[in-house]
PyMOL CGO cylinders between C-alpha atoms (Angstrom):
from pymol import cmd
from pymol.cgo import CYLINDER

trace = [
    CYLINDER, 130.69, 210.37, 86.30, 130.67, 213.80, 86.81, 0.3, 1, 1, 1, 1, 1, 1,
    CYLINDER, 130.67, 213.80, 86.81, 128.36, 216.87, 85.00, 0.3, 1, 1, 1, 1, 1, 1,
    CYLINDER, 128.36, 216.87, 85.00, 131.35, 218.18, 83.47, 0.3, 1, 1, 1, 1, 1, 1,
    CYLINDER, 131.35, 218.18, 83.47, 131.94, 214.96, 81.61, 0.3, 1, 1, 1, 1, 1, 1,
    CYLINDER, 131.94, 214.96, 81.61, 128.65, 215.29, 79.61, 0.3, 1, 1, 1, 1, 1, 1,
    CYLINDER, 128.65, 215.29, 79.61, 127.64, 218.52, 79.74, 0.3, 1, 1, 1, 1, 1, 1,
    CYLINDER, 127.64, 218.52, 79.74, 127.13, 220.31, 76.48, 0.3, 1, 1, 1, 1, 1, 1,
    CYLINDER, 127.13, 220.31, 76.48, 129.77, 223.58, 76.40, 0.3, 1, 1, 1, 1, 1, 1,
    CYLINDER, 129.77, 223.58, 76.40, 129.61, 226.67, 74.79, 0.3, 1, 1, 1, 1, 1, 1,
    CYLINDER, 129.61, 226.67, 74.79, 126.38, 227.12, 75.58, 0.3, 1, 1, 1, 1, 1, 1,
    CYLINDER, 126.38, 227.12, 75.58, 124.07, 228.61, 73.69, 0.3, 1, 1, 1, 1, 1, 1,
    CYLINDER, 124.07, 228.61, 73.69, 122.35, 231.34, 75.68, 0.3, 1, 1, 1, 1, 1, 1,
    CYLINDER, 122.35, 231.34, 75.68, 120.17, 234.70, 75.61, 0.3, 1, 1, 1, 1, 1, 1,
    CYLINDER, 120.17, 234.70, 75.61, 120.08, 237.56, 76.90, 0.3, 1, 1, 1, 1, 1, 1,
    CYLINDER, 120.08, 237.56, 76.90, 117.67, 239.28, 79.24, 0.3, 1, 1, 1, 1, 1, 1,
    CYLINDER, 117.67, 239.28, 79.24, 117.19, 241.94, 76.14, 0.3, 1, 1, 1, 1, 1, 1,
    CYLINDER, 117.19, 241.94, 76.14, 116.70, 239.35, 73.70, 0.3, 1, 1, 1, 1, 1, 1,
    CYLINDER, 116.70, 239.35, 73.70, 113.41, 239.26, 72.19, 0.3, 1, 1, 1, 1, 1, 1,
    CYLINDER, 113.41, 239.26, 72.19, 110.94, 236.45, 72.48, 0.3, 1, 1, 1, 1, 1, 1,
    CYLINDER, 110.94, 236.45, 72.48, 110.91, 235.65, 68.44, 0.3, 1, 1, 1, 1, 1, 1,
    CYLINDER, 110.91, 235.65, 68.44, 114.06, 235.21, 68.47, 0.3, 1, 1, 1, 1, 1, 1,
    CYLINDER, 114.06, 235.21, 68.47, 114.35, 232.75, 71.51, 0.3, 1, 1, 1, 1, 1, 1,
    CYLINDER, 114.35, 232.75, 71.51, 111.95, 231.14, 69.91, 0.3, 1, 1, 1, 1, 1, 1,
    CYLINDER, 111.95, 231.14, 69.91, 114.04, 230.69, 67.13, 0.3, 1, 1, 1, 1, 1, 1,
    CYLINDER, 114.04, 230.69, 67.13, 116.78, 229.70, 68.60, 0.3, 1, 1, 1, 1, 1, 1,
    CYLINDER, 116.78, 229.70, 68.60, 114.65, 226.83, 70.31, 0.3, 1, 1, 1, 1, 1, 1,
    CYLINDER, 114.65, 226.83, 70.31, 113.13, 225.89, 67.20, 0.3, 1, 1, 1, 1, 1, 1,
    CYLINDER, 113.13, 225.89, 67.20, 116.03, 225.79, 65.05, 0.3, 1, 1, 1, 1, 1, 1,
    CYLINDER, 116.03, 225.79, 65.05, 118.00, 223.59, 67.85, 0.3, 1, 1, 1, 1, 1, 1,
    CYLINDER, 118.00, 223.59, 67.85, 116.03, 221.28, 69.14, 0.3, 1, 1, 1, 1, 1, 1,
    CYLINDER, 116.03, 221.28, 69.14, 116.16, 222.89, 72.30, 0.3, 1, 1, 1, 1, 1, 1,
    CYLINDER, 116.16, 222.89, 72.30, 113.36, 222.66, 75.28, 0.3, 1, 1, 1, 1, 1, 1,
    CYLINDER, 113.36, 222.66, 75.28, 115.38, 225.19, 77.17, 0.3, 1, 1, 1, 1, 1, 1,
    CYLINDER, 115.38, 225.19, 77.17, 117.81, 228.49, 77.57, 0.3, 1, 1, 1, 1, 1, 1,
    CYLINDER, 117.81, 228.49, 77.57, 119.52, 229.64, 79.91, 0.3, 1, 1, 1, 1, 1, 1,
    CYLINDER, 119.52, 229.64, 79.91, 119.55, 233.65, 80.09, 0.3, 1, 1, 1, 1, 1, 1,
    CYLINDER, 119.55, 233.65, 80.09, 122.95, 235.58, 81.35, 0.3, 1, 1, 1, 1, 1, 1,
    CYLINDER, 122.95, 235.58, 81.35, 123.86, 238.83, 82.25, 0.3, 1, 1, 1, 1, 1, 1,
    CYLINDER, 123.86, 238.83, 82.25, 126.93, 240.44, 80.29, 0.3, 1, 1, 1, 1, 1, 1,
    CYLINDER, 126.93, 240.44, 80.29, 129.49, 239.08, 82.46, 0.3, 1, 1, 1, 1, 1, 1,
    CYLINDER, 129.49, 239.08, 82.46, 128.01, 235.54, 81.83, 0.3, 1, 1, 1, 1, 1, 1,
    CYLINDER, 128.01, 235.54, 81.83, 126.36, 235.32, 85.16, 0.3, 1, 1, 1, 1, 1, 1,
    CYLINDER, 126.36, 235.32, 85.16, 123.18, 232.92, 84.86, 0.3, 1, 1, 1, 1, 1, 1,
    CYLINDER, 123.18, 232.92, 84.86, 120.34, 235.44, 85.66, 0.3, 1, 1, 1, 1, 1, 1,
    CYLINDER, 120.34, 235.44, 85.66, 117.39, 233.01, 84.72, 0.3, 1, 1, 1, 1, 1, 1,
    CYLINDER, 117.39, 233.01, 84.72, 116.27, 230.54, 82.20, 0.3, 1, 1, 1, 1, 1, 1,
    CYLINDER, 116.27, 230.54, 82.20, 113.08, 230.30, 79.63, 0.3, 1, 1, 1, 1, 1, 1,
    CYLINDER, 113.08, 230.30, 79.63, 111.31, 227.70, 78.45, 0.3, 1, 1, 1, 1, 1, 1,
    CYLINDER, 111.31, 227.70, 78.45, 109.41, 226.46, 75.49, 0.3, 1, 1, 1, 1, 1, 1,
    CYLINDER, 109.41, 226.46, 75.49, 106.09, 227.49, 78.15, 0.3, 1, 1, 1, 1, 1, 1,
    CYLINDER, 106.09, 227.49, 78.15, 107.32, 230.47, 78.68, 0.3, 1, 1, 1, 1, 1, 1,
    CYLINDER, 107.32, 230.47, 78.68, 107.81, 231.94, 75.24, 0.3, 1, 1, 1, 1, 1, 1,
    CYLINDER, 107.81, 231.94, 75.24, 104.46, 230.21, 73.97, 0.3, 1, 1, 1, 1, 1, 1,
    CYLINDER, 104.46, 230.21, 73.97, 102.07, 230.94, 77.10, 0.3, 1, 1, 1, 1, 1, 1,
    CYLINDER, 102.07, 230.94, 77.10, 99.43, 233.84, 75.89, 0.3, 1, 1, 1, 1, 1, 1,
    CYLINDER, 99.43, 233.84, 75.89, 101.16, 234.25, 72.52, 0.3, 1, 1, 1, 1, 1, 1,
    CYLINDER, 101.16, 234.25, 72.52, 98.66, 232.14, 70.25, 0.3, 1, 1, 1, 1, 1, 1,
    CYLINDER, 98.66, 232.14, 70.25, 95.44, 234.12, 69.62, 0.3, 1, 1, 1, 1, 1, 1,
    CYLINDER, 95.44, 234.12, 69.62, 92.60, 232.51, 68.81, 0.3, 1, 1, 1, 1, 1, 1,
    CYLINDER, 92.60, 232.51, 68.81, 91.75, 231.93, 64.81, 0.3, 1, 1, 1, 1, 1, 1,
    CYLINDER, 91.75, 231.93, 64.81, 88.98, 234.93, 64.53, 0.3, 1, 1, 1, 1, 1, 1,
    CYLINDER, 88.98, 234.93, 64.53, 86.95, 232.51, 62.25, 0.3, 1, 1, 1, 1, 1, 1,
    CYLINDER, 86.95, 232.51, 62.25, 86.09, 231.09, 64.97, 0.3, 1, 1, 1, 1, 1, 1,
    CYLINDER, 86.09, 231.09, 64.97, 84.56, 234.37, 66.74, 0.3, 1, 1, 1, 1, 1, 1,
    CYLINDER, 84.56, 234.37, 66.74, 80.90, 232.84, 65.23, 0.3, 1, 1, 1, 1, 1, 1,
    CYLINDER, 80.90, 232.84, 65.23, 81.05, 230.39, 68.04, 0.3, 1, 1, 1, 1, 1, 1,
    CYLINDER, 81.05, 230.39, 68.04, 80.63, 231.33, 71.74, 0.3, 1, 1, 1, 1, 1, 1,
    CYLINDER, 80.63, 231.33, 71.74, 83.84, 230.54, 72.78, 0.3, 1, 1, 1, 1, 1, 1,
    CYLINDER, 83.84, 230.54, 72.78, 86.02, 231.09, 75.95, 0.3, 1, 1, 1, 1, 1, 1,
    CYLINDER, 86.02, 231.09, 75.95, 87.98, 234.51, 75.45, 0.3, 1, 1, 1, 1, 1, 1,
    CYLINDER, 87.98, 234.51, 75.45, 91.86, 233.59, 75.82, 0.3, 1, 1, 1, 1, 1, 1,
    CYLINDER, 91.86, 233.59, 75.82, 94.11, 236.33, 76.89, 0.3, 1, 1, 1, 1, 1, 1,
    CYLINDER, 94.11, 236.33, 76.89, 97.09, 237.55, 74.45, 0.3, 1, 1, 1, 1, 1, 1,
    CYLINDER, 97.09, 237.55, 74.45, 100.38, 238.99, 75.88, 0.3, 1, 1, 1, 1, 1, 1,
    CYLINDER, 100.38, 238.99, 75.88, 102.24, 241.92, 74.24, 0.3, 1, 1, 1, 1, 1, 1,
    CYLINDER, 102.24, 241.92, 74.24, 105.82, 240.97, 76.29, 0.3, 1, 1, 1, 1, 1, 1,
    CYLINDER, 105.82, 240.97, 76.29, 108.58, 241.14, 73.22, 0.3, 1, 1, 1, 1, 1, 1,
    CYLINDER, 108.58, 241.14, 73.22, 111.30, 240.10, 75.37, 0.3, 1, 1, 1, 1, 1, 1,
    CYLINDER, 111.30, 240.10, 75.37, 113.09, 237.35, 77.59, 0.3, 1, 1, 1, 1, 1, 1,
    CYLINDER, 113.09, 237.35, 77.59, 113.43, 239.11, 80.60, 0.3, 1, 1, 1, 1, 1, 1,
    CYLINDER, 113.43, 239.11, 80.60, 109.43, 239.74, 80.67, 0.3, 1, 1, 1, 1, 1, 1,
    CYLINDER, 109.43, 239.74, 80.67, 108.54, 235.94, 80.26, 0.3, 1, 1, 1, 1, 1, 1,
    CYLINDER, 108.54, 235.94, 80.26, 111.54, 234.01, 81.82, 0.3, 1, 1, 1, 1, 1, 1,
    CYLINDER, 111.54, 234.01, 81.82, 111.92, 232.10, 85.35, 0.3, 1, 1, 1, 1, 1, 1,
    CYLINDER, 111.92, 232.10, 85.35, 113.95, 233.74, 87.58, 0.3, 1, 1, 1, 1, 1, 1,
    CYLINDER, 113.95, 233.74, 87.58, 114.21, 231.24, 90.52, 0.3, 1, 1, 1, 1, 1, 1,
    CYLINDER, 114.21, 231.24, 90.52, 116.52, 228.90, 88.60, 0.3, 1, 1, 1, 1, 1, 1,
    CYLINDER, 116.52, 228.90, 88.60, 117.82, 225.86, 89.72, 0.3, 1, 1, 1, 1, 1, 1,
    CYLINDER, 117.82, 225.86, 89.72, 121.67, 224.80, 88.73, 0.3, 1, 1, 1, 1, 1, 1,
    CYLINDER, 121.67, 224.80, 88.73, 124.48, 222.34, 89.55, 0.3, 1, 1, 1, 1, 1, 1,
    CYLINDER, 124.48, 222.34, 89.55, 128.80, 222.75, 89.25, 0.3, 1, 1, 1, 1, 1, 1,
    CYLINDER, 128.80, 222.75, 89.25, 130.70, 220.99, 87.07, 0.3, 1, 1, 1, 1, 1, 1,
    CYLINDER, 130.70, 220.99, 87.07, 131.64, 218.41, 90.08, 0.3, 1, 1, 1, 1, 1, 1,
    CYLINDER, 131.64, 218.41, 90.08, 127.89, 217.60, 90.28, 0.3, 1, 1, 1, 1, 1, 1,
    CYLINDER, 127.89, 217.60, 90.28, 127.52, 213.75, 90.30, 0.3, 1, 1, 1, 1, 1, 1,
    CYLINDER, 127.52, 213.75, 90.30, 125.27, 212.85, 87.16, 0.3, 1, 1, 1, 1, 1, 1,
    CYLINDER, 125.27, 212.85, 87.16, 123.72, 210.80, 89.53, 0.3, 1, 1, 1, 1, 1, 1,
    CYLINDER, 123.72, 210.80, 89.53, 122.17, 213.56, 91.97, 0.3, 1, 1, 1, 1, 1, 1,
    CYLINDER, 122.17, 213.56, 91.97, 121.78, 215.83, 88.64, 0.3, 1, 1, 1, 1, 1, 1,
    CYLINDER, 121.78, 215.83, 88.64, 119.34, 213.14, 87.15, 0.3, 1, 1, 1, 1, 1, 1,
    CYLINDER, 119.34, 213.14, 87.15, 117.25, 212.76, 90.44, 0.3, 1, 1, 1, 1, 1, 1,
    CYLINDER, 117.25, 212.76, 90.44, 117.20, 216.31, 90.66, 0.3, 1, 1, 1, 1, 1, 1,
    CYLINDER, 117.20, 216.31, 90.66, 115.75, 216.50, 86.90, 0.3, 1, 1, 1, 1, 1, 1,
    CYLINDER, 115.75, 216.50, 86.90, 113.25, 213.87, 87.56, 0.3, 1, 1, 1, 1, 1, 1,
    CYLINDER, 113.25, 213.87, 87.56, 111.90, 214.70, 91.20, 0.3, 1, 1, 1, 1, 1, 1,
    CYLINDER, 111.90, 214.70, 91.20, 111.76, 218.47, 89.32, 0.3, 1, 1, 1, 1, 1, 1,
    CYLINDER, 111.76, 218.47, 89.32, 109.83, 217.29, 86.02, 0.3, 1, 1, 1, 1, 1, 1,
    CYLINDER, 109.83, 217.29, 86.02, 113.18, 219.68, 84.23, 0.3, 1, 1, 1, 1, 1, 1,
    CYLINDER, 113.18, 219.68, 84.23, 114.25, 218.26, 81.13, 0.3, 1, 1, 1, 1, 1, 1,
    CYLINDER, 114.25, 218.26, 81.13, 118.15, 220.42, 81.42, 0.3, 1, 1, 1, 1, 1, 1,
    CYLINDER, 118.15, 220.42, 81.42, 120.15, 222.09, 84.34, 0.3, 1, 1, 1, 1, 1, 1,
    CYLINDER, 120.15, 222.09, 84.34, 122.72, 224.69, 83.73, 0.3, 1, 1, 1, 1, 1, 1,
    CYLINDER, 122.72, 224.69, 83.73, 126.07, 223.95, 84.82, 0.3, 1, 1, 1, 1, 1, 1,
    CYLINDER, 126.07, 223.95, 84.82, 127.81, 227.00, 86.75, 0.3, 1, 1, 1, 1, 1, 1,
    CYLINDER, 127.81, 227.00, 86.75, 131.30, 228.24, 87.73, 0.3, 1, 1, 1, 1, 1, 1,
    CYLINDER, 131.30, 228.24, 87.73, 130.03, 230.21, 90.87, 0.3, 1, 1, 1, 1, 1, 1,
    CYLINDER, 130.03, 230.21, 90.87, 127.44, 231.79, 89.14, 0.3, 1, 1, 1, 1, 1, 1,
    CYLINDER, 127.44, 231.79, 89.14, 128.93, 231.83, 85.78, 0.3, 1, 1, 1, 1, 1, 1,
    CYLINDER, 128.93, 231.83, 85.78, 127.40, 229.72, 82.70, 0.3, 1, 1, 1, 1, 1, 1,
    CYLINDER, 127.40, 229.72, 82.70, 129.60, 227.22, 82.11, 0.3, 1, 1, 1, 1, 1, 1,
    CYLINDER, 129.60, 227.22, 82.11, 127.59, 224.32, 80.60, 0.3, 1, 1, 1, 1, 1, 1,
    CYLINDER, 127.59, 224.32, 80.60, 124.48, 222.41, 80.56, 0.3, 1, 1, 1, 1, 1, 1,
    CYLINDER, 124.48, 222.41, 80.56, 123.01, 219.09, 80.75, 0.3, 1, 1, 1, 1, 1, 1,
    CYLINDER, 123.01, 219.09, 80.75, 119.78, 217.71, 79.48, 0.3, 1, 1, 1, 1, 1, 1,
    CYLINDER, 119.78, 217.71, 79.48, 118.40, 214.66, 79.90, 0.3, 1, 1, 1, 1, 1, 1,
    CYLINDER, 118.40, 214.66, 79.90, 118.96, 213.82, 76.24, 0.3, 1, 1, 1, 1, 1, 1,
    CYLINDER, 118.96, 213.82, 76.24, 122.85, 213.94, 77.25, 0.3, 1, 1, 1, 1, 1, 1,
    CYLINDER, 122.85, 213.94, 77.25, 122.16, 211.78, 79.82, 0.3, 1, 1, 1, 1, 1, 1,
    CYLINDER, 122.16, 211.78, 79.82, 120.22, 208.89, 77.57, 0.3, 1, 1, 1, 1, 1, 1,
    CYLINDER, 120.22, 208.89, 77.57, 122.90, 209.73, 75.38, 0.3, 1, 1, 1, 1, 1, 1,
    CYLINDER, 122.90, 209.73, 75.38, 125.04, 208.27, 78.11, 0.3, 1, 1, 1, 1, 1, 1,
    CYLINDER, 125.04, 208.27, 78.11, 122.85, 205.62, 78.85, 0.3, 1, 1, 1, 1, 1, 1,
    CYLINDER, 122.85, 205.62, 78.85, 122.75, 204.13, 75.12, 0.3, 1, 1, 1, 1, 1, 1,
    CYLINDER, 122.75, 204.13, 75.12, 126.65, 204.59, 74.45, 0.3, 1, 1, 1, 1, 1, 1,
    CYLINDER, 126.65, 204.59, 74.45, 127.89, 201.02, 72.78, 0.3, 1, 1, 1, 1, 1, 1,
    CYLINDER, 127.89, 201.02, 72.78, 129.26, 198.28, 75.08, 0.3, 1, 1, 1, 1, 1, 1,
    CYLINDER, 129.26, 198.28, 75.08, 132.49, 198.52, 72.48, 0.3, 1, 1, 1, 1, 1, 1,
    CYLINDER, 132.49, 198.52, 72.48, 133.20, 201.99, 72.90, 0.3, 1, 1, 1, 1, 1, 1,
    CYLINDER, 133.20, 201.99, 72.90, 133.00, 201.78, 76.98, 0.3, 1, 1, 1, 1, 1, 1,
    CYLINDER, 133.00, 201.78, 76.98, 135.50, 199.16, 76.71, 0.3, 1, 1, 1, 1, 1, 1,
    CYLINDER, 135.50, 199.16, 76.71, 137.56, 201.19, 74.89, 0.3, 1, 1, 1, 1, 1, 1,
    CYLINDER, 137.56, 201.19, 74.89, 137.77, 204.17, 77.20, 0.3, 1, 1, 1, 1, 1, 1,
    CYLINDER, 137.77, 204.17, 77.20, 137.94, 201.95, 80.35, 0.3, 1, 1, 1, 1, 1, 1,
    CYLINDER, 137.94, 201.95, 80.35, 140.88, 199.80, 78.99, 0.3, 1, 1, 1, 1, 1, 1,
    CYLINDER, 140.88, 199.80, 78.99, 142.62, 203.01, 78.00, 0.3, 1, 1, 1, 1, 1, 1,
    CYLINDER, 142.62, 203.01, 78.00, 141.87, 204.96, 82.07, 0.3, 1, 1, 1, 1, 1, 1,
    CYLINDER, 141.87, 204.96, 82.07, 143.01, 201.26, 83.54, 0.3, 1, 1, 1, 1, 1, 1,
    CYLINDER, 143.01, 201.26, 83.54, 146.22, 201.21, 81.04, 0.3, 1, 1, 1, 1, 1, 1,
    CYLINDER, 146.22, 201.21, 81.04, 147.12, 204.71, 82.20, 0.3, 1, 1, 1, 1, 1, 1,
    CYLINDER, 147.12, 204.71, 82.20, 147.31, 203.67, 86.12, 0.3, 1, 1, 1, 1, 1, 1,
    CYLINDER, 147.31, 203.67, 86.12, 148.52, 200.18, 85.72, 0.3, 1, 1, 1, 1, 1, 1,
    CYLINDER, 148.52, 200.18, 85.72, 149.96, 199.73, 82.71, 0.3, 1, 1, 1, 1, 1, 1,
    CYLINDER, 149.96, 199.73, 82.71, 149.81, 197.56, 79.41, 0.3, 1, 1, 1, 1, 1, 1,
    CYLINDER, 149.81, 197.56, 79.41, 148.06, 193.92, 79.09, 0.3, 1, 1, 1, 1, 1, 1,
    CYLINDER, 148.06, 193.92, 79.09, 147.62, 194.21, 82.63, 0.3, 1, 1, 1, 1, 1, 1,
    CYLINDER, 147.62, 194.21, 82.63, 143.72, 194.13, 82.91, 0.3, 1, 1, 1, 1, 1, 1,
    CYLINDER, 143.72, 194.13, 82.91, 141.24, 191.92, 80.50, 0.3, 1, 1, 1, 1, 1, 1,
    CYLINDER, 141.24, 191.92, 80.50, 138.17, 194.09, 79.98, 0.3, 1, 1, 1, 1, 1, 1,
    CYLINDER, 138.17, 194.09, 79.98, 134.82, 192.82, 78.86, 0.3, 1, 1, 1, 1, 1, 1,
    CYLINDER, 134.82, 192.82, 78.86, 131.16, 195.11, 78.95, 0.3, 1, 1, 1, 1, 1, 1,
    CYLINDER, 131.16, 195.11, 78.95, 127.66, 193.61, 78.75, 0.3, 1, 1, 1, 1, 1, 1,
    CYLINDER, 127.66, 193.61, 78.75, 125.35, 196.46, 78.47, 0.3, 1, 1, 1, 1, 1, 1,
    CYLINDER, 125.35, 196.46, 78.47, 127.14, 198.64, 80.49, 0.3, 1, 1, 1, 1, 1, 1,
    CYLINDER, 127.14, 198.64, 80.49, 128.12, 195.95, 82.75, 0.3, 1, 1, 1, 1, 1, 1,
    CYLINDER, 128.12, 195.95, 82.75, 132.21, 196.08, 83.34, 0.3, 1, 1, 1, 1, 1, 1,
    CYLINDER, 132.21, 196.08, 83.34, 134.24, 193.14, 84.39, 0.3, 1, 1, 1, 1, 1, 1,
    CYLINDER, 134.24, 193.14, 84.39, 137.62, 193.61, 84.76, 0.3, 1, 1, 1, 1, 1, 1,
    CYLINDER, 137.62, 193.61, 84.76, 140.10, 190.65, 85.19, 0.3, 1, 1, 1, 1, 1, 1,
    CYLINDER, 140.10, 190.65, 85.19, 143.56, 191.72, 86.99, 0.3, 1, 1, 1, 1, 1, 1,
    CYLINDER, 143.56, 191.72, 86.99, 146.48, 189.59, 86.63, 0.3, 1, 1, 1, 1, 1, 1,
    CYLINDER, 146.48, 189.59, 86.63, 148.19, 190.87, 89.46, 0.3, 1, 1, 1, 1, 1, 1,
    CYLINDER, 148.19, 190.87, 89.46, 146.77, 189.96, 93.26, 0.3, 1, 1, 1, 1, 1, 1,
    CYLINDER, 146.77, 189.96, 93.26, 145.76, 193.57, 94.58, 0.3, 1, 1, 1, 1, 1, 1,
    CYLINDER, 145.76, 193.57, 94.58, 142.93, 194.27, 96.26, 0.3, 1, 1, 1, 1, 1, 1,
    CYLINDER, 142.93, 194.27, 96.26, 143.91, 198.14, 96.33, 0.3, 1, 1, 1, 1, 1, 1,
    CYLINDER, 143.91, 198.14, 96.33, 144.46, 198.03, 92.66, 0.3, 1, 1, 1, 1, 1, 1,
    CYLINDER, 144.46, 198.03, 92.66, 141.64, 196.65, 92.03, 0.3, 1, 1, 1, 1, 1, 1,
    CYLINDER, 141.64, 196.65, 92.03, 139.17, 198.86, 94.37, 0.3, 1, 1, 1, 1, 1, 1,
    CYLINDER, 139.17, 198.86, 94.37, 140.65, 201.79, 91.80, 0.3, 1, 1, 1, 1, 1, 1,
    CYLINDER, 140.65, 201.79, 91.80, 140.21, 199.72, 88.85, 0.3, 1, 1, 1, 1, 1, 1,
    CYLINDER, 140.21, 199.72, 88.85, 136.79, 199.46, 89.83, 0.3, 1, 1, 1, 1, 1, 1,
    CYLINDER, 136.79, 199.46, 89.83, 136.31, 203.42, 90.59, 0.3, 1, 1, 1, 1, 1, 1,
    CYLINDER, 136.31, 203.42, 90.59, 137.93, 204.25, 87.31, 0.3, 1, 1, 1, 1, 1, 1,
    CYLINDER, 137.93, 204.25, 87.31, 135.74, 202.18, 85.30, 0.3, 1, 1, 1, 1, 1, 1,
    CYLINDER, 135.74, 202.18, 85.30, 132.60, 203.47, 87.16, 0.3, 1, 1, 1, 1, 1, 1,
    CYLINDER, 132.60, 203.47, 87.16, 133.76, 207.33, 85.98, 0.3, 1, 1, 1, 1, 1, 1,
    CYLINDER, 133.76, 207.33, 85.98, 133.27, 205.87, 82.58, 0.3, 1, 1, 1, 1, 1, 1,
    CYLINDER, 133.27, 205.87, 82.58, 130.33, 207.22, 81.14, 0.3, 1, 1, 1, 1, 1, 1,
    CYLINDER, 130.33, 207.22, 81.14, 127.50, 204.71, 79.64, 0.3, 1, 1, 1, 1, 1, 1,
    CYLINDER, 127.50, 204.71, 79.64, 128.77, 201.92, 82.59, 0.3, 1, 1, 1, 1, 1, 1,
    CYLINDER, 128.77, 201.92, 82.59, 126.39, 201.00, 85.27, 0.3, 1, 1, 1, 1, 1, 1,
    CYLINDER, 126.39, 201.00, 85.27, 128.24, 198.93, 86.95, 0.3, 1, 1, 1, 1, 1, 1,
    CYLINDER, 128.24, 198.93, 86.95, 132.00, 197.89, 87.57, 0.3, 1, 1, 1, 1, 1, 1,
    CYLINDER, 132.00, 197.89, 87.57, 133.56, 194.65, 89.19, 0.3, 1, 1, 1, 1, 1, 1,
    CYLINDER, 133.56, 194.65, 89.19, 136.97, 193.85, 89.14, 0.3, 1, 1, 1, 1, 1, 1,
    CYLINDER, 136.97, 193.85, 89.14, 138.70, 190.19, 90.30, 0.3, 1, 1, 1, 1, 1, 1,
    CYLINDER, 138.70, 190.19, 90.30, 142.14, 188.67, 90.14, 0.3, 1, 1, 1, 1, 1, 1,
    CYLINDER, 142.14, 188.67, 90.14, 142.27, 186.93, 86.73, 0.3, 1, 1, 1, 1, 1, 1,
    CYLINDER, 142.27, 186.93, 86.73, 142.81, 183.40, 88.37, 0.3, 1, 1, 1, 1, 1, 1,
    CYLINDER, 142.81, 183.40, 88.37, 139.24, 184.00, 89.76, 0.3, 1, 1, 1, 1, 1, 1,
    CYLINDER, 139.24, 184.00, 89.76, 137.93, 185.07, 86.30, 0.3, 1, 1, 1, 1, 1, 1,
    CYLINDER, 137.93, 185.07, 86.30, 139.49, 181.65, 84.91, 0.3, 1, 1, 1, 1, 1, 1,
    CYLINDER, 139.49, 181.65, 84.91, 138.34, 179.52, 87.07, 0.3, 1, 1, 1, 1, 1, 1,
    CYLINDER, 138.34, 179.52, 87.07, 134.60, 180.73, 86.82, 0.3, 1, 1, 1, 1, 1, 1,
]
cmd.load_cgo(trace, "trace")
C-alpha cells in the first residue's frame, strides 16, 4: 500500500500571505490538526500547526490582573508565514504507508504532505491511516477478489478476510501465481496480512 492510495487530494492549503484567523478557521471548521503552506506555483514552502497559530495569541482574562500572576507574552504576527515551520518534513506518492506511519510516530506528526518534487500533491494523516486500519473485512474482500480476478481471471481464487487477515485459495497449482496473488492482496488497503495456497491444501485443512 502505497501513500498515494490513501492520501487525501486536493488539498486544502494556505498561503504564506494568509492570515492567521483565517488558518485558524480553516482548521477549525475542518477538523484539521494541520496545513500545509505553498508558494504560487504550488511548491510546499512550509506547514502550520494548531501550536503554531495558538502559541502567544491567548491573553490573559484582565480580571484576573488582582492576582499576582505570571505575565504571559502576546504576539501581534497576523500571518502564516510569521508563525509557520519551515523545516518541513514530506514523502512522494510511492512512499510505502508503512515507512510513512513510522515516520509519523518516531516524529510525534499527526499528517505528512505528499509531494510531486516539491509540488503539493496530497496528504496523509494518521486518521487516513486508522481509517485504513478499521476498513470492514467485507469490503477488503471485495477489492482483493476484484485485483486477483483482473490477473487471473473469474472463479479462479476463493477469498476469505478475518480482520484484515487474507486467505486466498487457488485452484490452479502455481507457486508464481500465487506469490502475486499474495502481493496483490497485500496492496489492498485495511489487509495486514496475505497467504495464498493451492485450494486442495485449503480443503484438506
Amino acid at each position: 500500500m502505497r501513500a498515494r492510495d490513501i492520501m487525501t487530494a486536493p488539498v486544502v492549503s494556505v498561503r504564506p500571505g494568509t492570515s492567521v484567523k483565517e488558518a485558524a478557521a480553516l482548521l477549525a471548521t475542518n477538523g484539521f490538526t494541520a496545513l500545509p503552506v505553498v508558494a504560487d506555483d504550488d511548491r510546499l514552502v512550509g506547514i502550520v500547526t494548531e501550536a503554531d497559530l495558538m502559541r502567544d495569541r491567548v491573553p490573559r482574562d484582565p480580571r484576573a490582573y488582582c492576582h499576582p500572576l505570571e505575565q504571559l507574552p502576546t504576539t501581534t504576527t497576523t500571518t502564516v508565514a510569521e508563525v509557520m515551520t519551515t523545516a518541513v518534513t514530506a514523502m512522494g506518492p510511492g512512499t510505502d504507508v508503512a515507512v510513512l506511519t513510522k515516520a509519523l510516530l518516531d516524529a510525534h506528526q499527526r499528517s505528512m504532505p505528499i509531494v510531486d518534487g516539491s509540488r503539493l500533491v496530497g496528504i496523509v494523516t494518521r486518521r487516513d491511516i486508522v481509517g485504513v486500519i478499521a476498513r470492514d473485512d467485507r469490503t477488503i474482500a471485495d477489492e482483493v477478489r476484484h485485483r486477483l480476478e483482473i490477473y487471473g481471471g473469474d472463479r479462479r481464487w476463493r477469498v476469505e478476510v478475518h480482520d484484515g487477515m487474507v486467505d486466498i485459495g487457488d485452484e490452479f497449482d502455481d507457486s508464481t501465481d500465487r506469490h502475486v496473488a499474495t502481493v496483490l492482496a497485500e496492496s489492498v488497503p485495511g489487509v495486514v496480512r496475505a497467504t495464498a495456497f493451492a485450494a486442495r491444501d485449503e480443503d484438506e485443512r
